[in-house]
PyMOL CGO cylinders between C-alpha atoms (Angstrom):
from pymol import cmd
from pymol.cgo import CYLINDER

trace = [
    CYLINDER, -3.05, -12.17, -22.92, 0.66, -12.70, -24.24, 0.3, 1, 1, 1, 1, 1, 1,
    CYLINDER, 0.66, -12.70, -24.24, -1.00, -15.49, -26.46, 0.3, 1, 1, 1, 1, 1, 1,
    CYLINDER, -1.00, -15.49, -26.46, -3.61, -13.04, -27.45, 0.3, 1, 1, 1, 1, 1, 1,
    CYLINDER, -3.61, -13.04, -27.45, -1.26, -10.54, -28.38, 0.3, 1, 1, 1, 1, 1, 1,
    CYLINDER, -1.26, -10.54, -28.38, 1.24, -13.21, -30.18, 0.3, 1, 1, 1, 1, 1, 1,
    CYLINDER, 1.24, -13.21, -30.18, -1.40, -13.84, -32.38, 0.3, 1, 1, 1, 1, 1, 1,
    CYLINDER, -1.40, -13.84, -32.38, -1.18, -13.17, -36.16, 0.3, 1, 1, 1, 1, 1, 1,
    CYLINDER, -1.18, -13.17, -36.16, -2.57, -10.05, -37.80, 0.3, 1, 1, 1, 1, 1, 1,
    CYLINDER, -2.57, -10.05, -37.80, -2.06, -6.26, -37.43, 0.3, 1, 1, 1, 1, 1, 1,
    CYLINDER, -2.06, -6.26, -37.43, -2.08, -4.44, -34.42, 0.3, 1, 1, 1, 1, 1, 1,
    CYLINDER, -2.08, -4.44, -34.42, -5.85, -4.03, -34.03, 0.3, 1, 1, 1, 1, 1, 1,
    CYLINDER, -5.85, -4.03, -34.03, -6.71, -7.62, -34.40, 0.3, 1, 1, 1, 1, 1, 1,
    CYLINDER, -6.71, -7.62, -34.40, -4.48, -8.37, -31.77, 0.3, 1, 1, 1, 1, 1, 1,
    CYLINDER, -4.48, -8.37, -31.77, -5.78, -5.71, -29.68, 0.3, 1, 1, 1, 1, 1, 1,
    CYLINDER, -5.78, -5.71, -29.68, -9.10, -7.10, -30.25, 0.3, 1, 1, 1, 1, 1, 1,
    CYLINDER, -9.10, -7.10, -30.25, -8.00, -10.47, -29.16, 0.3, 1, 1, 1, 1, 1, 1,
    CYLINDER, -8.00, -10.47, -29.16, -6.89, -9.24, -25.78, 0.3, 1, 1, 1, 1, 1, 1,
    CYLINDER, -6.89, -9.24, -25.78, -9.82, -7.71, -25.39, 0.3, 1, 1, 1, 1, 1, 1,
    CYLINDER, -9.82, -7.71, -25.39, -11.56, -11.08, -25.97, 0.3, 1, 1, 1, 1, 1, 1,
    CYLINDER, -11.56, -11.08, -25.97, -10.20, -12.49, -22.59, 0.3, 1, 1, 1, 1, 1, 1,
    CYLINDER, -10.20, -12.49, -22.59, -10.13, -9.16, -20.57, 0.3, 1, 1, 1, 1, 1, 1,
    CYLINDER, -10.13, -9.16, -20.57, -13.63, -8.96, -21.43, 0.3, 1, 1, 1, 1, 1, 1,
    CYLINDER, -13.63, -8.96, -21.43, -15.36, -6.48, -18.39, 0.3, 1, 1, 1, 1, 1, 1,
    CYLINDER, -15.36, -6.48, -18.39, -12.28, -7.85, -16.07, 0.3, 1, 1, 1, 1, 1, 1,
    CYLINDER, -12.28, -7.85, -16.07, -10.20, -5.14, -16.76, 0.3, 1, 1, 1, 1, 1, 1,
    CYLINDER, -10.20, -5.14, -16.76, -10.31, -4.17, -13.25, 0.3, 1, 1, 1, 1, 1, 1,
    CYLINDER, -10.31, -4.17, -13.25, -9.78, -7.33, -12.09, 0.3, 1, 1, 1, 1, 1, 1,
    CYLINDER, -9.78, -7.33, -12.09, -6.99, -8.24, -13.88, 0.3, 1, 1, 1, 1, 1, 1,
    CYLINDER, -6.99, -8.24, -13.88, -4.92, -4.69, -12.88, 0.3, 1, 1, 1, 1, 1, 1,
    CYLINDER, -4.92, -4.69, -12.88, -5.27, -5.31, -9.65, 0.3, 1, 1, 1, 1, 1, 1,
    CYLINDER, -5.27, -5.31, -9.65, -4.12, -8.80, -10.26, 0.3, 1, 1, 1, 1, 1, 1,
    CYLINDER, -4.12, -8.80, -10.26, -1.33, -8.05, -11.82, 0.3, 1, 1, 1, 1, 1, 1,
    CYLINDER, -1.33, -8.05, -11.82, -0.03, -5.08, -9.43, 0.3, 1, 1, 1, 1, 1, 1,
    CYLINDER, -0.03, -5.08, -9.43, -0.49, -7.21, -6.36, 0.3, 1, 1, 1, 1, 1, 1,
    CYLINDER, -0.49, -7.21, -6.36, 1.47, -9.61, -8.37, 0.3, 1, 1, 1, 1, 1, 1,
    CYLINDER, 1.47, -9.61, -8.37, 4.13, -7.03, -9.08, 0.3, 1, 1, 1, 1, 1, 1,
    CYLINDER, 4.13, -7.03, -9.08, 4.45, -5.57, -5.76, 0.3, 1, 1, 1, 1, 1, 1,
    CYLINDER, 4.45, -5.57, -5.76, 4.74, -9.42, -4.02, 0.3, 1, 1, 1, 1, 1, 1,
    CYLINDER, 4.74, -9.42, -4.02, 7.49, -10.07, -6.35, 0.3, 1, 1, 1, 1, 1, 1,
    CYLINDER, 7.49, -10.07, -6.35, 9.38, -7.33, -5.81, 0.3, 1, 1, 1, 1, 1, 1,
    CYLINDER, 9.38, -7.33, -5.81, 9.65, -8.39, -2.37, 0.3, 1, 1, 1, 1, 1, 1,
    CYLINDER, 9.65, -8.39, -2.37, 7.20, -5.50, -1.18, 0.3, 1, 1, 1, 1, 1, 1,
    CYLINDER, 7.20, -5.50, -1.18, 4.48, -6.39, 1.18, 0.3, 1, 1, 1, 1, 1, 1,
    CYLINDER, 4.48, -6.39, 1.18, 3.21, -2.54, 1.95, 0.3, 1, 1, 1, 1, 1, 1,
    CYLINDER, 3.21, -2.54, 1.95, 0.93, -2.68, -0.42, 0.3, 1, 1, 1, 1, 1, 1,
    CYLINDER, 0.93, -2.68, -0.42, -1.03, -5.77, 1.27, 0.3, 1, 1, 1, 1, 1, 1,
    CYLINDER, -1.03, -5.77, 1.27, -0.69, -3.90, 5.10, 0.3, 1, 1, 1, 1, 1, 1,
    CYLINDER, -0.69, -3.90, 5.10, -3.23, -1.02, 4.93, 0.3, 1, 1, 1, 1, 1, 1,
    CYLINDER, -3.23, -1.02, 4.93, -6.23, -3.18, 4.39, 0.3, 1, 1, 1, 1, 1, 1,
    CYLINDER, -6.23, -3.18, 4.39, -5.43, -5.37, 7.91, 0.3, 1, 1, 1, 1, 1, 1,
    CYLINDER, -5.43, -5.37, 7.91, -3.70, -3.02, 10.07, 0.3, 1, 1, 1, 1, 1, 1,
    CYLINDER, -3.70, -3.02, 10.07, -6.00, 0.57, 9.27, 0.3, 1, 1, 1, 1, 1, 1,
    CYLINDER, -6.00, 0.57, 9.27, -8.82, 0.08, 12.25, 0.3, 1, 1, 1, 1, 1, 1,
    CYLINDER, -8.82, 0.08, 12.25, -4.91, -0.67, 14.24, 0.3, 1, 1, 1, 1, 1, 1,
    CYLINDER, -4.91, -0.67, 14.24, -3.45, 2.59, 13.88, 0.3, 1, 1, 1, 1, 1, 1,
    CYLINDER, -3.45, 2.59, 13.88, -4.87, 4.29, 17.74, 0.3, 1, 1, 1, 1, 1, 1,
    CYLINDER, -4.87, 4.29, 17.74, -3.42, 1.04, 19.32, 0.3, 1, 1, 1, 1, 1, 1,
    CYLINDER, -3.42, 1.04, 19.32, -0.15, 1.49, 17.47, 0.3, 1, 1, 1, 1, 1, 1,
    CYLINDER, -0.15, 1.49, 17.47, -0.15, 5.08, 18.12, 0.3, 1, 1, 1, 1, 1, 1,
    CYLINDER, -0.15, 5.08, 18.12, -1.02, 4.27, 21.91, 0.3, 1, 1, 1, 1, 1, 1,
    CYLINDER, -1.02, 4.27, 21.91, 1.46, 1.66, 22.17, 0.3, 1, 1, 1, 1, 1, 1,
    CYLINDER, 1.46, 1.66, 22.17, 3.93, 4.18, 20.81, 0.3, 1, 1, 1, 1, 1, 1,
    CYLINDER, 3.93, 4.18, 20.81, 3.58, 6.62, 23.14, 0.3, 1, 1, 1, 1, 1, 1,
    CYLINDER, 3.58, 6.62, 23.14, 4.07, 3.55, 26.66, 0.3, 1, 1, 1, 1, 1, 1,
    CYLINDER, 4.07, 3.55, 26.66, 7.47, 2.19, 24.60, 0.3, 1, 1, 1, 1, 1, 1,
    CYLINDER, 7.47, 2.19, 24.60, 11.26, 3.87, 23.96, 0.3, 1, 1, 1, 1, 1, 1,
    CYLINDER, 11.26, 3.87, 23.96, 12.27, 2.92, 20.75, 0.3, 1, 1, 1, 1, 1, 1,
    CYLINDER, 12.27, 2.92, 20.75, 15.65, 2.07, 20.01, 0.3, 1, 1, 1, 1, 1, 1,
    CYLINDER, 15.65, 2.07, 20.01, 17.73, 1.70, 17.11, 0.3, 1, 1, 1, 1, 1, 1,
    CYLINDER, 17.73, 1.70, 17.11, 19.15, -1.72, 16.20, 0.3, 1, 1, 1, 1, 1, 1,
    CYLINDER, 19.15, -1.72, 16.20, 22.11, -0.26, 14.01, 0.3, 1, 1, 1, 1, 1, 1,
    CYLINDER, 22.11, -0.26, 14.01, 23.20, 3.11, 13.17, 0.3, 1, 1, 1, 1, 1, 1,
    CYLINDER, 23.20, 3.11, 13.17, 20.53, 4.14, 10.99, 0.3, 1, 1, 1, 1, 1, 1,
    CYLINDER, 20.53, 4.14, 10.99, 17.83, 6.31, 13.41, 0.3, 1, 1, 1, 1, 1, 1,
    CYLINDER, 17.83, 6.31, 13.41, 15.47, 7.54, 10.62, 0.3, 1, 1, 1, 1, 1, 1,
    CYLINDER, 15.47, 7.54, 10.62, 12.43, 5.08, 11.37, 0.3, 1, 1, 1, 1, 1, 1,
    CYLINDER, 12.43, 5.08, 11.37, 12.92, 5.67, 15.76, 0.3, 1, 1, 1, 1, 1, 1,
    CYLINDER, 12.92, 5.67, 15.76, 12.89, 9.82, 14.08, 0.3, 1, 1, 1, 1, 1, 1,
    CYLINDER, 12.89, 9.82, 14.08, 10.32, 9.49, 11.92, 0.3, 1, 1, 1, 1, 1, 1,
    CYLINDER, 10.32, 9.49, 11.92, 7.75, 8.15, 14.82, 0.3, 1, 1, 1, 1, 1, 1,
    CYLINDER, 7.75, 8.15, 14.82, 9.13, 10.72, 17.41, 0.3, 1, 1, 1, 1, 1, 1,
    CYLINDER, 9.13, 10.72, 17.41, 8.22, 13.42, 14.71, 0.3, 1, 1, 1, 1, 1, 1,
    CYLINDER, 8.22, 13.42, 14.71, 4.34, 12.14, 14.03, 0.3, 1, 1, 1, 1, 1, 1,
    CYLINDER, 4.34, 12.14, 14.03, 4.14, 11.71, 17.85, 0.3, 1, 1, 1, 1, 1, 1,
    CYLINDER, 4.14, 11.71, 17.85, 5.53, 15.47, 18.17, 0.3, 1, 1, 1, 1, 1, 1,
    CYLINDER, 5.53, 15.47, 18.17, 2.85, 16.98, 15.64, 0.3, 1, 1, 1, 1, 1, 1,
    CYLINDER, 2.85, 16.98, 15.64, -0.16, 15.14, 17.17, 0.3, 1, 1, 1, 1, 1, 1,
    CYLINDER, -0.16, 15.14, 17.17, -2.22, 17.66, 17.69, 0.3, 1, 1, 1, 1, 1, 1,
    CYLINDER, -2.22, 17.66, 17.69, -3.97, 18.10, 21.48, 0.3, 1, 1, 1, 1, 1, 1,
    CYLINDER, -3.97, 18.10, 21.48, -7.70, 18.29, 22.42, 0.3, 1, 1, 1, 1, 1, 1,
    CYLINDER, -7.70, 18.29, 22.42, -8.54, 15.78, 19.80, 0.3, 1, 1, 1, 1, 1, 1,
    CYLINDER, -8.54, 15.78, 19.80, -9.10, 12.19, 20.19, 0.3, 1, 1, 1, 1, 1, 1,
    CYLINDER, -9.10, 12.19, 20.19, -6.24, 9.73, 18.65, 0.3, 1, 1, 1, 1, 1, 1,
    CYLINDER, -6.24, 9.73, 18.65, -8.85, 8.99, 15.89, 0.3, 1, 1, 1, 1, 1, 1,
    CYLINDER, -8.85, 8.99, 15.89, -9.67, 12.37, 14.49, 0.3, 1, 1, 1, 1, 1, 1,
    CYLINDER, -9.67, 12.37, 14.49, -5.61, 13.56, 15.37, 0.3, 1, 1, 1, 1, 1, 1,
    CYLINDER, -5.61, 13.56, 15.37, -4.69, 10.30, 13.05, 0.3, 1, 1, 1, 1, 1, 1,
    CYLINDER, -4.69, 10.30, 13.05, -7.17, 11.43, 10.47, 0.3, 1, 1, 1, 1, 1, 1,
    CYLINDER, -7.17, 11.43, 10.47, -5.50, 14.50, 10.17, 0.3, 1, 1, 1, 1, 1, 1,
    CYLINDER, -5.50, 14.50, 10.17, -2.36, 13.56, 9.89, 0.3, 1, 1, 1, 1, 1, 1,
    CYLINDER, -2.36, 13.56, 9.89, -3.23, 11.33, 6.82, 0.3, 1, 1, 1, 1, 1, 1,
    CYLINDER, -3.23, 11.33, 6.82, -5.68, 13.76, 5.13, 0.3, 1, 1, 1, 1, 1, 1,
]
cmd.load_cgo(trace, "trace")
């Protein structure tokens, strides 16, 4: 694409160019490039929801059998879980309480 782009003309040629290689791929290539951009930042979150979403009643069951515990000061993530465990609502099933609390 940068080759594309470095190509001579004005502004719509180039544009044209590019489009020569995205072609229909535009799709393609944005997700390409934002996986790309979120593994080099160092950020794997991104990559998680897709493996670990049919997970989430285990983790929410194993949760609820463990005591967390901080390894430093810092007690916001052993908080955070105690609050979504808090606001679970009752009567429901661990599915449809986890679906509401992402919906």
């Amino acid at each position: 694409m940068v080759l594309a782009y470095q190509t001579e003309g004005e502004i719509p040629q180039r544009f044209a160019a590019i489009e020569l290689i995205i072609g229909t791929c535009h799709q393609e290539v944005l997700e390409k490039c934002e996986a790309r951009l979120a593994h080099a930042g160092n950020n794997h979150f991104p990559f998680l929801p897709r493996f670990y979403r049919s997970h989430r009643a285990t983790l929410f069951r194993f949760l609820n059998v463990v005591e967390l515990k901080s390894s430093s000061q810092d007690t916001s993530v052993v908080e955070a879980i105690e609050f979504l465990k808090s606001h679970l609502l009752t009567g429901m099933s661990t599915k449809q309480q986890l679906m509401n609390m992402v919906s």
